[in-house]
C-alpha angles and dihedrals in degrees: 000000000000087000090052093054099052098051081052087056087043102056094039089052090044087045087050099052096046145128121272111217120209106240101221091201094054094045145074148171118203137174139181127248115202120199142181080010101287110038110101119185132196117230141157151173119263094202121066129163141171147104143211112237125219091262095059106260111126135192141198123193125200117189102209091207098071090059100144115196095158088252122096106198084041086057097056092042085057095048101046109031100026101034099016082211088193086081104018113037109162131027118215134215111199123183134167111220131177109269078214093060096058095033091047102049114103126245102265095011126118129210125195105226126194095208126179112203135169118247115196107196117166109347086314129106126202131166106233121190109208124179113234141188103224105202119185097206093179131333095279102039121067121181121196122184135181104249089211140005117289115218117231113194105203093203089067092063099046094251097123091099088057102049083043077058097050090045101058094038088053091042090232117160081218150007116183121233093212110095130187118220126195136165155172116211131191124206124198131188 
């Protein structure tokens, strides 16, 4: 009996500390493209991956090939001449939360967290700080969203000759280089 409640204790100690995994169908990560001044378009990634270890460090991982603007020959443009996914294929997100914050959240319960996090894009690091809305569903399910847009500059991530490239293949006058960023994430163990 006394071996059998140890392994119990075991296994709710070991449940509790472990990995959230990013659920890719109940996610998403869109931004905003402007362009001639005043046309603003929706788009977003359709592969997202990640997880927050028991410790606290969490990734996201965005593949850059699965960009989906509802356009074909938009999405291989993007690809090839703004993320030149043939060198740089994925974008991450790291962050380094409080394992309290998460553990300590109560089922049902939200938390607004101030959180600065490195993005690496295309060969080019930057700390971002972006504003969330941390929701524990259920033990088990975690949501994070960004509370408001994140602007992206695609100049600091040495993607201006890119947009330049889109521009002139699309025959557009502008593209702006800012860039707002929002998502809903969704977190299982």
């Amino acid at each position: 009996m006394k071996h059998l409640l140890c392994a119990i204790a075991l296994m709710l100690s070991f449940s509790a500390t472990a990995n959230w995994q990013l659920d890719n169908e109940q996610s998403q990560l869109s931004f905003i493209s402007i362009k001639k001044n005043d046309i603003a378009e929706v788009h977003h990634f359709n592969e997202l991956s990640g997880q927050i270890t028991a410790a606290g460090d969490a990734k996201v991982t965005i593949n850059l090939m699965s960009v989906d603007t509802a356009i074909p020959i938009r999405d291989e443009r993007m690809q090839s001449l703004l993320f030149i996914t043939d060198a740089f294929p994925s974008a991450q997100f790291s962050v380094d939360l409080e394992k309290s914050t998460i553990e300590n959240l109560a089922i049902g319960a939200s938390k607004s967290l101030q959180l600065s996090g490195e993005l690496n894009l295309h060969g080019e690091t930057k700390t971002l700080a972006i504003t969330t809305l941390v929701t524990k569903l259920t033990d088990k399910k975690l949501l994070v969203v960004s509370l408001q847009p994140v602007i992206i500059n695609a100049k600091d991530f040495t993607l201006g000759k890119g947009v330049l490239a889109l521009q002139q293949v699309a025959e557009l006058p502008i593209i702006s280089n800012a860039v707002p960023v929002s998502f809903v994430l969704t977190f299982t163990r």
